[in-house]
GUKOLBA-254199 format. One line per field, with one value per atom (N, C-alpha, C): chain; residue in three letters; atom name; z, y, x. Coordinates in pm, whole numbers. Layout:
REM residues N
unit <- A;...
code <- Ala;...
site <- CA;...
z <- Z;...
y <- Y;...
x <- X;...
END
This chain:
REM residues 202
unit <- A;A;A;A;A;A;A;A;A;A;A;A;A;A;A;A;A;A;A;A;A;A;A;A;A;A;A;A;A;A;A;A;A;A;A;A;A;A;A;A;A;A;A;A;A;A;A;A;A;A;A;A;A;A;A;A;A;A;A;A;A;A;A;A;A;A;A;A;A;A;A;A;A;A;A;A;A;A;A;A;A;A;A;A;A;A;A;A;A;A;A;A;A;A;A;A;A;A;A;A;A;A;A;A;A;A;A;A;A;A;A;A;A;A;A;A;A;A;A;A;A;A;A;A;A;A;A;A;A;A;A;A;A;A;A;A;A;A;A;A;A;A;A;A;A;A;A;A;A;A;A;A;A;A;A;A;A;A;A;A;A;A;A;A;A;A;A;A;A;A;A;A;A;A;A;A;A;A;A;A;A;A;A;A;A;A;A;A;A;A;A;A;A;A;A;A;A;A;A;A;A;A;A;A;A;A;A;A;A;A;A;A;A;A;A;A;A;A;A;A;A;A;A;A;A;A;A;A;A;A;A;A;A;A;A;A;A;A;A;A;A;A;A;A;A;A;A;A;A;A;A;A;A;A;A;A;A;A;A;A;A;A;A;A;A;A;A;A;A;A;A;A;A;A;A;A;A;A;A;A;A;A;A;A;A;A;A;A;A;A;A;A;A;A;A;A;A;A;A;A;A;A;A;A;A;A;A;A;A;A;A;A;A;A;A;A;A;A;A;A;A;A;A;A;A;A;A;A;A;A;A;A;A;A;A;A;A;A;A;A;A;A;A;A;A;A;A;A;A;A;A;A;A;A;A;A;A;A;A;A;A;A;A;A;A;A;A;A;A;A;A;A;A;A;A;A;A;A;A;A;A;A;A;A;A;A;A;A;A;A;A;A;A;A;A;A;A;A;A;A;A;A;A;A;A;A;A;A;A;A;A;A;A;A;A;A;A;A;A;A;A;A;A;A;A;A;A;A;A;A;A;A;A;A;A;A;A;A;A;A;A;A;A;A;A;A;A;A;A;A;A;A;A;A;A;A;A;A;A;A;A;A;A;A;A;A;A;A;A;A;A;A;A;A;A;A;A;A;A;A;A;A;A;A;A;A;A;A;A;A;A;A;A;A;A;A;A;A;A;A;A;A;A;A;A;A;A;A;A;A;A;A;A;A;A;A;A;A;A;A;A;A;A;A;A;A;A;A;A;A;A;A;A;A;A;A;A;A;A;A;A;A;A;A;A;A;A;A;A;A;A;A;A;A;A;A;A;A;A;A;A;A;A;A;A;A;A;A;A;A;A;A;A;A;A;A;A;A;A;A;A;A;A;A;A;A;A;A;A;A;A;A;A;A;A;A;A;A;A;A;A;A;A;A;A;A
code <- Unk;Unk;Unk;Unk;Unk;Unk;Unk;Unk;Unk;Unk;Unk;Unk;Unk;Unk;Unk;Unk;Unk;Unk;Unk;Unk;Unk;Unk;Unk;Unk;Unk;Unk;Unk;Unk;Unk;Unk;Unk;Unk;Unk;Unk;Unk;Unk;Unk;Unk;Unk;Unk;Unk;Unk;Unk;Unk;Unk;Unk;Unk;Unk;Unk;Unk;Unk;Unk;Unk;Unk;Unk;Unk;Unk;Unk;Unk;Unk;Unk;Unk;Unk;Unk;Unk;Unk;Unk;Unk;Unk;Unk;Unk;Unk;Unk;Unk;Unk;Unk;Unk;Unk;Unk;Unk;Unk;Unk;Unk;Unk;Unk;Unk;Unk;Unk;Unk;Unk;Unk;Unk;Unk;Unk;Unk;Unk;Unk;Unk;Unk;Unk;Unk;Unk;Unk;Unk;Unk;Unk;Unk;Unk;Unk;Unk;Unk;Unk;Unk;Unk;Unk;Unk;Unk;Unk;Unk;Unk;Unk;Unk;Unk;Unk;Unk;Unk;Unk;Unk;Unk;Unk;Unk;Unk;Unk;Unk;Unk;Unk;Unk;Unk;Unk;Unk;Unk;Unk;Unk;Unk;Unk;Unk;Unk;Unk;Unk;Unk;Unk;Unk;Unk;Unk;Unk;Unk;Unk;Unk;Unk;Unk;Unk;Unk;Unk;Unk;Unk;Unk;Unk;Unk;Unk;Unk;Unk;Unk;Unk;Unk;Unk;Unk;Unk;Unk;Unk;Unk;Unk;Unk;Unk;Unk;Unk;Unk;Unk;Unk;Unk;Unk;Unk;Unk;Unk;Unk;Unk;Unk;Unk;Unk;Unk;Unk;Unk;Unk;Unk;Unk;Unk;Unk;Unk;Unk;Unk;Unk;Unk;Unk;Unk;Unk;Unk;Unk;Unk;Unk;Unk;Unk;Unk;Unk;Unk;Unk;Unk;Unk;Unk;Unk;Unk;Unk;Unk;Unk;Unk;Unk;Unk;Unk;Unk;Unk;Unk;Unk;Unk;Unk;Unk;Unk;Unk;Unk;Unk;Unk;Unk;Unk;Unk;Unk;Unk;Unk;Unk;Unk;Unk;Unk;Unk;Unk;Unk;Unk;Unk;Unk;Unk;Unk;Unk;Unk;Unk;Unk;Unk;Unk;Unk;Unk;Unk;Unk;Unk;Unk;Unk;Unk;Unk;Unk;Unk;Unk;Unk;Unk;Unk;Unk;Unk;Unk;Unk;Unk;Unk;Unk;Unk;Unk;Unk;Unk;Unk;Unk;Unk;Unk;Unk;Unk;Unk;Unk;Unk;Unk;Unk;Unk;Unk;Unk;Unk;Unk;Unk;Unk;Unk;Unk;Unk;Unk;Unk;Unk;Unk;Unk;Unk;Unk;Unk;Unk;Unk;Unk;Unk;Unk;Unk;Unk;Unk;Unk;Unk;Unk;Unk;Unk;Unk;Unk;Unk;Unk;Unk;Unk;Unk;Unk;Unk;Unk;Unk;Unk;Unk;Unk;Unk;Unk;Unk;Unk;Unk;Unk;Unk;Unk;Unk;Unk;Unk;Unk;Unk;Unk;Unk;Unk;Unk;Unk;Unk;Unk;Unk;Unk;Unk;Unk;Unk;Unk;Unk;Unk;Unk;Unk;Unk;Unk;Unk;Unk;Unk;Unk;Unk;Unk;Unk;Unk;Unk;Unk;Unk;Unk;Unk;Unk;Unk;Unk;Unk;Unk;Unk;Unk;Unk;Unk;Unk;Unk;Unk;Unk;Unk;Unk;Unk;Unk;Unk;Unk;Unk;Unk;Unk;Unk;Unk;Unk;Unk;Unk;Unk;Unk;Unk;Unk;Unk;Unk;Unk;Unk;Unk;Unk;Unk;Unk;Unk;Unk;Unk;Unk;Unk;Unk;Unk;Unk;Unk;Unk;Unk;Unk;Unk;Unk;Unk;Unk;Unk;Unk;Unk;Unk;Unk;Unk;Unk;Unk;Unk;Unk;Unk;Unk;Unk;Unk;Unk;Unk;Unk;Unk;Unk;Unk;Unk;Unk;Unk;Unk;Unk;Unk;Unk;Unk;Unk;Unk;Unk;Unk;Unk;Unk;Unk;Unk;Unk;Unk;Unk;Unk;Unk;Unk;Unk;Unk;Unk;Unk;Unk;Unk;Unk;Unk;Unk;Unk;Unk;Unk;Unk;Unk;Unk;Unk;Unk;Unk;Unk;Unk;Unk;Unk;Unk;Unk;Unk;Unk;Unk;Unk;Unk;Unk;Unk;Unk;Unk;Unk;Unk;Unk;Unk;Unk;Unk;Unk;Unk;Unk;Unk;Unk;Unk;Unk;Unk;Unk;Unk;Unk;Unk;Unk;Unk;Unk;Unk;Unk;Unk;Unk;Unk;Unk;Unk;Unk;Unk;Unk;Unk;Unk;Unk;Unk;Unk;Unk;Unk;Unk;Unk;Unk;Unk;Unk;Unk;Unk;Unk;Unk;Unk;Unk;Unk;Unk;Unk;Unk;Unk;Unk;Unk;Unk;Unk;Unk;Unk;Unk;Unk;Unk;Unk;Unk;Unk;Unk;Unk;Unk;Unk;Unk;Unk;Unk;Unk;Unk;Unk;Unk
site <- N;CA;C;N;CA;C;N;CA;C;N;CA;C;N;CA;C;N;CA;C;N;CA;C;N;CA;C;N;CA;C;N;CA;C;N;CA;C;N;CA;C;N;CA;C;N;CA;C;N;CA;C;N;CA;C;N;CA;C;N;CA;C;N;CA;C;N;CA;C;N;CA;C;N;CA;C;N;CA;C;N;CA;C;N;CA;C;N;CA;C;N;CA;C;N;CA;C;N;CA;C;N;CA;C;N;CA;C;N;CA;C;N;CA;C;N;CA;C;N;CA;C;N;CA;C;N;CA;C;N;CA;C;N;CA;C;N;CA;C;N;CA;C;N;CA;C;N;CA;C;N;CA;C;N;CA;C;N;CA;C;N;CA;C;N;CA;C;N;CA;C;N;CA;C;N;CA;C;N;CA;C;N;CA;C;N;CA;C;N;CA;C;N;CA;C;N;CA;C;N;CA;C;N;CA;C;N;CA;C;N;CA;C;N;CA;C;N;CA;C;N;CA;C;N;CA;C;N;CA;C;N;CA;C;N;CA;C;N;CA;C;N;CA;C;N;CA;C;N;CA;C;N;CA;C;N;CA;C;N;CA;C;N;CA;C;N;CA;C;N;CA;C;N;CA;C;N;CA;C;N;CA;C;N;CA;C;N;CA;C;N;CA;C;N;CA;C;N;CA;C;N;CA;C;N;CA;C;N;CA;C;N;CA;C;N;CA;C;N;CA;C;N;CA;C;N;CA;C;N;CA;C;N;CA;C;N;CA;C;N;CA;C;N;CA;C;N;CA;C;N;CA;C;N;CA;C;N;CA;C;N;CA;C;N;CA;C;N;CA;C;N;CA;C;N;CA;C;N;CA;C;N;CA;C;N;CA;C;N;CA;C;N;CA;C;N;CA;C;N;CA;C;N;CA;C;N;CA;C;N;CA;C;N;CA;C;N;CA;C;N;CA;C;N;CA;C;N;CA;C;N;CA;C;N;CA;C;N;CA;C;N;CA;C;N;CA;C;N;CA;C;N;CA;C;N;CA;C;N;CA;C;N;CA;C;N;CA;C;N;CA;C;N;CA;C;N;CA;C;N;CA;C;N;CA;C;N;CA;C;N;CA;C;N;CA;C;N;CA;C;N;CA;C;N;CA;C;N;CA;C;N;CA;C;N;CA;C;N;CA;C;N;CA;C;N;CA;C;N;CA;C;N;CA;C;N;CA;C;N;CA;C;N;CA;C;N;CA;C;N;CA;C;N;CA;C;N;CA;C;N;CA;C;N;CA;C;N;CA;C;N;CA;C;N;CA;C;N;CA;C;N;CA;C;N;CA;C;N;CA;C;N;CA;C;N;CA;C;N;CA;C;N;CA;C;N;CA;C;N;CA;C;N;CA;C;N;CA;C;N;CA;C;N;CA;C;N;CA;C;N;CA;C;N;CA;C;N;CA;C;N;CA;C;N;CA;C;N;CA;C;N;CA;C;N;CA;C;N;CA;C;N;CA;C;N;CA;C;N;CA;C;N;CA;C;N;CA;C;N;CA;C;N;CA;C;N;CA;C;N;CA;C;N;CA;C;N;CA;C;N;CA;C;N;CA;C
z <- 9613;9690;9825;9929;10056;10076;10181;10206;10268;10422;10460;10372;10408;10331;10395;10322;10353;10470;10543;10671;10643;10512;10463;10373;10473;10383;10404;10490;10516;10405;10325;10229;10215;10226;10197;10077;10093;9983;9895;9741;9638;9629;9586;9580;9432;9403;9309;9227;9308;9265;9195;9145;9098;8929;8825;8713;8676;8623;8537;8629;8710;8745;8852;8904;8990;8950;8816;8797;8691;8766;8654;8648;8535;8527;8643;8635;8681;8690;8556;8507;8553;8540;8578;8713;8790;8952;9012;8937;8956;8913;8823;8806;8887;8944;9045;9177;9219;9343;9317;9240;9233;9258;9222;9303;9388;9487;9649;9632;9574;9541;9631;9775;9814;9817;9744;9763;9593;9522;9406;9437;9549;9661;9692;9763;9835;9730;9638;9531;9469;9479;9389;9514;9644;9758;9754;9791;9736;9612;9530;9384;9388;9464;9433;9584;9719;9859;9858;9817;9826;9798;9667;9607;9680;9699;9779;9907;9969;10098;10094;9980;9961;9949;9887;9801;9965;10033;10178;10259;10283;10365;10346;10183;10153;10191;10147;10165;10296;10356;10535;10620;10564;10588;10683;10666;10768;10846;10829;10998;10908;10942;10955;11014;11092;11107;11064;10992;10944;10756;10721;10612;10559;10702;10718;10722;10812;10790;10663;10628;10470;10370;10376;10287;10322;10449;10471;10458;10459;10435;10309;10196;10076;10032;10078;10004;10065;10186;10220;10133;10087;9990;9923;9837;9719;9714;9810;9760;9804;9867;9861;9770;9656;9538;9434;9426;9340;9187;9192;9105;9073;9119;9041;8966;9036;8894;8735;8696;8534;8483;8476;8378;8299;8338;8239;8286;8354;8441;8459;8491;8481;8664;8716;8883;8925;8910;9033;9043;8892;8903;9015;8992;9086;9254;9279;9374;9468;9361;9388;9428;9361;9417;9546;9560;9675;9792;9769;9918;9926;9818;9802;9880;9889;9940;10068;10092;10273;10323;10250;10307;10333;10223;10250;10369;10381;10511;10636;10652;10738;10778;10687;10664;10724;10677;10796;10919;10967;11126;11189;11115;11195;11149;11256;11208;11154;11064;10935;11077;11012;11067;10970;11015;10900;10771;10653;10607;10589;10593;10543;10482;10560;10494;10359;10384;10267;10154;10131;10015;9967;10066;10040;9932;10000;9952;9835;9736;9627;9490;9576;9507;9548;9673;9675;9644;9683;9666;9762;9707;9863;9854;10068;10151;10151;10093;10120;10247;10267;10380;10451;10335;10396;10491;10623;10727;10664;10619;10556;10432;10367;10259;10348;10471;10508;10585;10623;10699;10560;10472;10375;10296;10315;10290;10354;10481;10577;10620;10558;10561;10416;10302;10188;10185;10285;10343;10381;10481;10583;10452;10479;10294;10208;10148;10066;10172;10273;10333;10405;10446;10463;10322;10231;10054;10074;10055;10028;10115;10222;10352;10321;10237;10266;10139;10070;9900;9919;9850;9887;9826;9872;9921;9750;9672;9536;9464;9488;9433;9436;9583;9666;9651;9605;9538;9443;9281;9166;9197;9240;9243;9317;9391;9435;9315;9251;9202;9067;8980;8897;8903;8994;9045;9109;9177;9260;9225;9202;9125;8978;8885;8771;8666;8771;8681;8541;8469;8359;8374;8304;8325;8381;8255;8261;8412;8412;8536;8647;8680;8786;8768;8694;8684;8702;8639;8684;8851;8893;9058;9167;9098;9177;9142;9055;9013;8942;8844;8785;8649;8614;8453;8455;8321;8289;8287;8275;8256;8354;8483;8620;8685;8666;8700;8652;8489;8466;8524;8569;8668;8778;8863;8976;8964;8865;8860;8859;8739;8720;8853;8934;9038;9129;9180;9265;9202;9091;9042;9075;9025;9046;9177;9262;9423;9473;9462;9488;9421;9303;9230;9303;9328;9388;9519;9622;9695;9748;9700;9668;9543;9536;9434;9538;9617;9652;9705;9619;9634;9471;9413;9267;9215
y <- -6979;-7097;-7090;-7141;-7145;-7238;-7236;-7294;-7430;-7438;-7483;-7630;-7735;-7843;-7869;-7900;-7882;-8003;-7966;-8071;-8212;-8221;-8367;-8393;-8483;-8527;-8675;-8730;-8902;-8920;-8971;-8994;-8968;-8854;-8764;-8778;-8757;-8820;-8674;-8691;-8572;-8525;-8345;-8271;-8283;-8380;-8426;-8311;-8184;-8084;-8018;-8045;-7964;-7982;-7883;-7854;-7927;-7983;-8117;-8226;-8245;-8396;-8447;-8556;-8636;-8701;-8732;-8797;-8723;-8606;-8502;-8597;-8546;-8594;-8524;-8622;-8572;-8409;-8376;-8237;-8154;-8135;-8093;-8069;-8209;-8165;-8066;-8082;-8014;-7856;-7841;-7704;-7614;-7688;-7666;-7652;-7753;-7758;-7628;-7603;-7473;-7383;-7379;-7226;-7181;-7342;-7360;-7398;-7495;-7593;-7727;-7701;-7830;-7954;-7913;-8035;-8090;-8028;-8105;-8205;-8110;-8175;-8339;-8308;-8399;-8535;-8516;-8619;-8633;-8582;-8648;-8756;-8710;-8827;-8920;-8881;-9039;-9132;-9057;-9147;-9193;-9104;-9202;-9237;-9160;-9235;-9367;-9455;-9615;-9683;-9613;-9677;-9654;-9499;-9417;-9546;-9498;-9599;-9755;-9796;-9967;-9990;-9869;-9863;-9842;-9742;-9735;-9811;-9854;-9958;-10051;-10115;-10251;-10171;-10024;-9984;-9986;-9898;-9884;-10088;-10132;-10253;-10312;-10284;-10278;-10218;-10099;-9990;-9954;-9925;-9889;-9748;-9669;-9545;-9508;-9545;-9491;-9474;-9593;-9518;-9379;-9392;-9295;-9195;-9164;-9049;-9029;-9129;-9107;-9020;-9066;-9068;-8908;-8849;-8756;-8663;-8663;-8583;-8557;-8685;-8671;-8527;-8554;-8490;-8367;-8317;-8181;-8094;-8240;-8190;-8163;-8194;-8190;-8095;-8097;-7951;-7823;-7789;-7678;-7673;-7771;-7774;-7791;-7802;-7805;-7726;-7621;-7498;-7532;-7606;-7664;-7800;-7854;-7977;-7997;-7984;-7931;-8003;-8171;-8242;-8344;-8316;-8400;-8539;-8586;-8708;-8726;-8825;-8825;-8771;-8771;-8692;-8821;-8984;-9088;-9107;-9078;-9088;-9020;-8885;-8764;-8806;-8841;-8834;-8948;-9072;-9194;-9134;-9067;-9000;-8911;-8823;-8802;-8888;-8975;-9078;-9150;-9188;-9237;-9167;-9079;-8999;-8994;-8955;-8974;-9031;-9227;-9327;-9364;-9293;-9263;-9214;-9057;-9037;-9095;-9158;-9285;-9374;-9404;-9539;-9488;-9397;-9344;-9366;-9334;-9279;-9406;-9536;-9608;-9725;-9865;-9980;-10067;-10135;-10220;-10379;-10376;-10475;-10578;-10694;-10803;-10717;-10772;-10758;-10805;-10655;-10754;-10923;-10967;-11098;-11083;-10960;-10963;-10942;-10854;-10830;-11008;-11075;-11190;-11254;-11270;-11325;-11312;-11210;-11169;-11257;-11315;-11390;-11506;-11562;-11707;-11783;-11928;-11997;-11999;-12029;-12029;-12155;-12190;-12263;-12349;-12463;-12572;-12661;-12731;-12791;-12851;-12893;-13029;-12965;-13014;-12967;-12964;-13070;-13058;-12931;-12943;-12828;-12653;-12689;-12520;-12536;-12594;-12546;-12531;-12607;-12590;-12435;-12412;-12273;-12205;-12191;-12107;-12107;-12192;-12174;-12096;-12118;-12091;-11902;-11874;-11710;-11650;-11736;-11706;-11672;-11743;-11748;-11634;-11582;-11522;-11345;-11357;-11235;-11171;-11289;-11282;-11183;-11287;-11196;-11074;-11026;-10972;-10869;-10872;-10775;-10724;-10820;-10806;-10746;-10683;-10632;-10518;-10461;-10317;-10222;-10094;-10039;-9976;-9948;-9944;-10066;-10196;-10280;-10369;-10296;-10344;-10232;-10094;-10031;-10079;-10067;-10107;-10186;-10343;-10485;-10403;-10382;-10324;-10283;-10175;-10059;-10132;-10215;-10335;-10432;-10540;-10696;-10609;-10543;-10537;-10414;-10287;-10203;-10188;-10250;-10285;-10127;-10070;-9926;-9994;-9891;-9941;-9884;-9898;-9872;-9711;-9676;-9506;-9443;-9509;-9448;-9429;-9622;-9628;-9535;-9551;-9416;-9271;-9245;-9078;-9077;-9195;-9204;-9237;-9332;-9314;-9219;-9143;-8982;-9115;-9183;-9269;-9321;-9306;-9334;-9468;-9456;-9647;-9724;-9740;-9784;-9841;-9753;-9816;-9871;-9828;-9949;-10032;-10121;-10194;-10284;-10187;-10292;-10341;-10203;-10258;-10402;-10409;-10480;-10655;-10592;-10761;-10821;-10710;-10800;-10807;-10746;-10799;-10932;-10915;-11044;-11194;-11168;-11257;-11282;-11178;-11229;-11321;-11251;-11355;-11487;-11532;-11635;-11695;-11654;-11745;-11799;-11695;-11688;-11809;-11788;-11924;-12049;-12051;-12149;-12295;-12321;-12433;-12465;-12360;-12373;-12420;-12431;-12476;-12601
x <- 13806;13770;13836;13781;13822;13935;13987;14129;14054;13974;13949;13863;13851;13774;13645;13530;13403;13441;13290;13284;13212;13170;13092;13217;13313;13438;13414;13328;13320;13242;13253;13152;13010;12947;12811;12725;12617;12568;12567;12548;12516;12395;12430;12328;12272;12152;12080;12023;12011;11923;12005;12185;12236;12266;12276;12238;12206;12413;12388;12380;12298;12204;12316;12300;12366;12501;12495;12579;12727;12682;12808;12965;13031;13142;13262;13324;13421;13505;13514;13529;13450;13303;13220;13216;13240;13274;13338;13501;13575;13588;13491;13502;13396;13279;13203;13270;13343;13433;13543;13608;13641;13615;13505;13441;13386;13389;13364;13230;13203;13083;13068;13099;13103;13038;12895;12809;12888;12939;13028;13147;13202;13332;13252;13152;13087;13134;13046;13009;13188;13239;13368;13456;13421;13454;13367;13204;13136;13197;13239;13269;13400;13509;13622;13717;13620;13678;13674;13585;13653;13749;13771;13883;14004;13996;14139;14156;14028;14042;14087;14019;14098;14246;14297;14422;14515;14475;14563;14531;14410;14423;14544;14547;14619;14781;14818;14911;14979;14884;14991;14953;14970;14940;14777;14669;14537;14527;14580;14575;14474;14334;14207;14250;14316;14276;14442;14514;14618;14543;14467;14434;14285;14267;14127;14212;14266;14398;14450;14509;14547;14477;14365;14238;14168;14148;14123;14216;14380;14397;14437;14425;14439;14338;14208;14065;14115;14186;14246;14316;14420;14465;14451;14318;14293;14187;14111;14039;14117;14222;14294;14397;14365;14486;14412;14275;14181;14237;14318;14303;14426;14531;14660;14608;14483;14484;14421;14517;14543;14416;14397;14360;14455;14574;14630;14654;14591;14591;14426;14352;14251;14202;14104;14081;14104;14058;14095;14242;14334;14475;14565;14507;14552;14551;14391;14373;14448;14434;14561;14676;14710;14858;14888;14774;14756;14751;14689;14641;14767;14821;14989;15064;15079;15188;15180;15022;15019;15052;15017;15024;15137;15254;15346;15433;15402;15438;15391;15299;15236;15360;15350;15444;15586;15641;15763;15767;15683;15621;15580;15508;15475;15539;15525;15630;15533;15595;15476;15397;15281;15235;15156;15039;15035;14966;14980;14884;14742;14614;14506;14473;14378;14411;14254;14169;14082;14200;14296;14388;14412;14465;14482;14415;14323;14208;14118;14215;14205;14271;14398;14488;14504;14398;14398;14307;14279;14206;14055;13922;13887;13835;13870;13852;13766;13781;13670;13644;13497;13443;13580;13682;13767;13847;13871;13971;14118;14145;14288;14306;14192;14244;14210;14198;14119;14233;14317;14468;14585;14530;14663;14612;14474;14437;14520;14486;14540;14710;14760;14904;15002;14882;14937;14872;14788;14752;14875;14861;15024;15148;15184;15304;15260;15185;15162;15167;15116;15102;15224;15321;15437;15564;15545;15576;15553;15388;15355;15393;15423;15458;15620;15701;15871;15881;15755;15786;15853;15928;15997;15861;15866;15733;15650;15788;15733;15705;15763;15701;15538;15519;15462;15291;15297;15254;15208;15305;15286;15181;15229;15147;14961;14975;14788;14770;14817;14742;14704;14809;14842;14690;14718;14630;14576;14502;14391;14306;14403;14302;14257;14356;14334;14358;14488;14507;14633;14601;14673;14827;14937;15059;15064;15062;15026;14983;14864;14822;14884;14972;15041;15169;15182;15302;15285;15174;15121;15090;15030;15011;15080;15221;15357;15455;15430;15559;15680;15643;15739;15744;15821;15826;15758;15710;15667;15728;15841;15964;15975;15950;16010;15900;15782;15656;15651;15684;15731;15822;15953;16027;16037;15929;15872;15768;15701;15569;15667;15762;15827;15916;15974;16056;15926;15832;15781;15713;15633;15585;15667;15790;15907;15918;15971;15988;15854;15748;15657;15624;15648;15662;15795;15844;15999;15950;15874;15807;15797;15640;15521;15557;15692;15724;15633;15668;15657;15502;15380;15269;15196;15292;15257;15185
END
């Protein structure tokens, strides 16, 4: 397989005409993409670049081209490492971990700014006609995005991958390099800090 990563890395559509059908598994992808199958490449970014991309966006805090970066050079990574990934993790776990890490080194390099307020808006209420309740909306945004911004960066992890992507323990642990144990304890202090938080939104 080539070093280089195919040039349909923005999300491309799949080559329908190939064996097993459009909707090959995951496995299947990957053993196609192995052997420099890029229209297989193609289709394993259509199927799991959104997610990658949702997950860094919420991470490097809404930098829109800090998580396109992320995200692209995750899939770099990953198809020139194609032949180290075992299986023993499922391919969106892996690839989570990849885009993690970038977003990671991202996050070094640049200084944190607000968070998304769509992330928000996952865990609040929504906004009714009444003027008074659409400012007490918009202040209980504020508050929550504030939290959500001062989480330390693994807790702050855990909680997305947890409430918003809906990975199970395991996973988050195979996709932060961390025992369960400690996603566990990430999950409970951030839970907590933000419950202490927003106490006074109860």
């Amino acid at each position: 397989m080539t070093t280089s990563p195919p040039s349909t890395v923005a999300l491309p559509g799949a080559d329908d005409d190939a064996d097993d059908g459009p909707e090959r598994s995951d496995t299947a992808l990957v053993r196609a993409a192995r052997l420099g199958d890029e229209a297989a490449f193609a289709q394993i970014v259509e199927r799991h670049g959104p997610a990658m991309y949702r997950y860094a966006l919420r991470l490097v805090n809404a930098d829109a081209t800090d998580a396109a970066e992320a995200v692209q050079e995750a899939f770099v990574s990953a198809w020139r490492g194609l032949d180290g990934f075992e299986g023993r993790s499922s391919l969106r776990t892996w690839l989570i971990r990849l885009v993690h890490r970038r977003a990671a080194d991202l996050r070094r390099k640049r200084r944190p700014i607000p968070v998304d307020d769509d992330l928000l808006s996952v865990v609040s209420r929504p906004a009714s006609d009444n003027p008074l309740q659409s400012a007490l909306d918009a202040e209980l945004l504020e508050a929550l995005q504030q939290a959500l911004d001062e989480l330390p960066w693994h807790q702050r992890a855990a909680w997305l991958l947890r409430e918003v992507e809906g990975m199970s323990y395991d996973e988050i642990a195979e996709a932060l390099s961390l025992p369960v144990g400690s996603v566990r304890g990430h999950l409970h202090r951030g839970r907590r800090t933000l419950a202490e938080r927003m106490a006074r939104w109860r």
